[in-house]
C-alpha positions as CSV (number, residue, x, y, z in Angstrom):
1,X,-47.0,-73.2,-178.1
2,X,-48.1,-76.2,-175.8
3,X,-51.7,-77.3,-175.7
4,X,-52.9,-76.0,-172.8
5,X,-51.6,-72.2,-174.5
6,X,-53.2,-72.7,-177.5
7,X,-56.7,-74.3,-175.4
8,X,-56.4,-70.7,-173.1
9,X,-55.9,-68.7,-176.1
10,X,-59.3,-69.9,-178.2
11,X,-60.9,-69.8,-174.7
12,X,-60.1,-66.0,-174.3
13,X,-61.3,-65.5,-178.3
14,X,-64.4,-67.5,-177.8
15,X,-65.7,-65.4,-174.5
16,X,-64.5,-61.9,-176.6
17,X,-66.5,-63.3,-179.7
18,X,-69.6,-64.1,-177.1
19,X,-69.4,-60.8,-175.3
20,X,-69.4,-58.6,-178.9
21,X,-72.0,-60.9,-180.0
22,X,-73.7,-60.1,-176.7
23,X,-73.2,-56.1,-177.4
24,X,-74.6,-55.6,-180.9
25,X,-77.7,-58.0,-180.1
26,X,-78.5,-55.3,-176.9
27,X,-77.6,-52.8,-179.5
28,X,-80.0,-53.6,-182.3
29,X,-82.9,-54.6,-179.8
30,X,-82.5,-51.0,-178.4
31,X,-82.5,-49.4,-181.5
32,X,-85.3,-51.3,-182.9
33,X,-87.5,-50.3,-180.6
34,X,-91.1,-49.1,-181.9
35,X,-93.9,-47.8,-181.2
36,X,-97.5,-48.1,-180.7
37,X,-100.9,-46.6,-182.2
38,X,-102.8,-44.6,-179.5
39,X,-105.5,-47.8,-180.1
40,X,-103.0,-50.0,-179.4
41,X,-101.7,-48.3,-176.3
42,X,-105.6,-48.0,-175.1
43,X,-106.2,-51.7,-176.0
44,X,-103.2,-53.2,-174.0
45,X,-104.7,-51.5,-170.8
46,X,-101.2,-50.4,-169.5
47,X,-100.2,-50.0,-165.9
48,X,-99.5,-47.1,-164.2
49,X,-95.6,-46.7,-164.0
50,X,-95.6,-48.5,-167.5
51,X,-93.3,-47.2,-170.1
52,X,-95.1,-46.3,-173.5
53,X,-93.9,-44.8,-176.7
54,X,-97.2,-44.0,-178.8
55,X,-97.6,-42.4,-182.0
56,X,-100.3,-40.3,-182.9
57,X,-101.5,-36.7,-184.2
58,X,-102.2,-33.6,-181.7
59,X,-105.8,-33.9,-181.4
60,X,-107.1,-30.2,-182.5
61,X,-108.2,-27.9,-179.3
62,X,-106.7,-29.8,-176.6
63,X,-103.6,-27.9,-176.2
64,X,-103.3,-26.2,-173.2
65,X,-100.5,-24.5,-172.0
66,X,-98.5,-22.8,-169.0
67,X,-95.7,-21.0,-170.0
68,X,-95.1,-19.9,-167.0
69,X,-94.8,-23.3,-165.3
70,X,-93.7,-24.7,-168.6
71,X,-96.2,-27.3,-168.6
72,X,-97.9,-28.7,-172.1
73,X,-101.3,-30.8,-171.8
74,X,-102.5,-32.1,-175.2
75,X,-104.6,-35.4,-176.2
76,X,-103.2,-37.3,-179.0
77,X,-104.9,-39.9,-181.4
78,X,-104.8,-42.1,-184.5
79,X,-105.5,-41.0,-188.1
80,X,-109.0,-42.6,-187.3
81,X,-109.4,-40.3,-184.5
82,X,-112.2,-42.7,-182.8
83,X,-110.0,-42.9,-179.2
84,X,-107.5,-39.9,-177.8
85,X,-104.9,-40.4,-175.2
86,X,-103.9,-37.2,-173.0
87,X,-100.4,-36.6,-172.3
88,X,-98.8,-34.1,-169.8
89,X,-95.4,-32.8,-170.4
90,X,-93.4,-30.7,-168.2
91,X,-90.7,-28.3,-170.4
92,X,-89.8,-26.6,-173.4
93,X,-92.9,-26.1,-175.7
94,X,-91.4,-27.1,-178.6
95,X,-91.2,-24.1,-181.7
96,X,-92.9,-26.7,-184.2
97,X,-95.8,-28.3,-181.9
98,X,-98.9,-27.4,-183.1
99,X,-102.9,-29.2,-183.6
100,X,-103.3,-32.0,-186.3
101,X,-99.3,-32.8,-186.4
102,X,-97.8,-36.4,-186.0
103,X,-95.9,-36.9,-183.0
104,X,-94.5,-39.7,-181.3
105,X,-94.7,-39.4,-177.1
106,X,-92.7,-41.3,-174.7
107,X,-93.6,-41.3,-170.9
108,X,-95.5,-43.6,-168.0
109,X,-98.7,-44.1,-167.2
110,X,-100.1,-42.4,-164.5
111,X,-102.7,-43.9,-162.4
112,X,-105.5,-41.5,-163.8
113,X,-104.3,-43.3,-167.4
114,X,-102.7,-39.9,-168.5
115,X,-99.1,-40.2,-170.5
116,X,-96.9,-38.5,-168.3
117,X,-94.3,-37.9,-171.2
118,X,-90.7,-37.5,-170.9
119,X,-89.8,-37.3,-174.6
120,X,-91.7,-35.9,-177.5
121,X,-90.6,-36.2,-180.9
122,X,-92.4,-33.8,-183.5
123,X,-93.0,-34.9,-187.1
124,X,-93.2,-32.1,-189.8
125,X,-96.4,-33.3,-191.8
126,X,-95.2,-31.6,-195.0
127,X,-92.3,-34.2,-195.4
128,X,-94.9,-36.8,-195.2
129,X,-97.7,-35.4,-197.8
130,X,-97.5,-36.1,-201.7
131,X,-97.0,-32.6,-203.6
132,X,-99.3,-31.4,-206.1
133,X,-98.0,-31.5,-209.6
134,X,-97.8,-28.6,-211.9
């Protein structure tokens, strides 16, 4: 093997090591992604267009919806429940969506400052309470 091989060769292994390097850094930084608080969200004064995921719990009462247009309107809001943010979702309701539950929403801000959501992602609050001894 001449120089110039053996140069080419750890050329081609260095850009392969830079390029899976490259992969799992995009990787983790897309699965790490997180979320905010419904105060945080309200504090950061987002744009409309502005991609959000918030976290919150279906503020009691505000539910509203059209089955036959399949659209969901709720508020969401912290544990404090001092600030609510609405969100509009056009879909499925899902079967375990009801008041008081955690949920995590991910959508845009409209102009009006409404979530228009595109994903919702339902916690059950029993896997998240302490159980009673006996």
């Amino acid at each position: 093997m001449g120089l110039s091989t053996r140069v080419k060769l750890w050329t081609a292994f260095a850009l392969v090591a830079l390029v899976i390097v490259g992969l799992v850094a995009m990787g983790v930084a897309r699965a790490s992604s997180y979320y905010m608080t419904v105060n945080q969200a309200l504090a950061e004064h987002p744009k409309a267009g502005e991609v959000l995921t918030v976290s919150g719990k279906i503020t009691p009462n505000s539910v509203v919806w059209n089955s036959a247009t399949e659209y969901l309107q709720f508020a969401i809001q912290d544990q404090v429940g001092d600030r609510s943010l609405t969100v509009a979702y056009h879909g499925l309701r899902p079967s375990d969506f009801a008041n008081g539950w955690p949920i995590i929403v991910t959508g845009t801000i409209e102009q009006s400052g409404m979530l228009k959501a595109t994903n919702l992602l339902i916690k059950c609050p029993s896997k998240y309470t302490a159980q009673s001894g006996s």
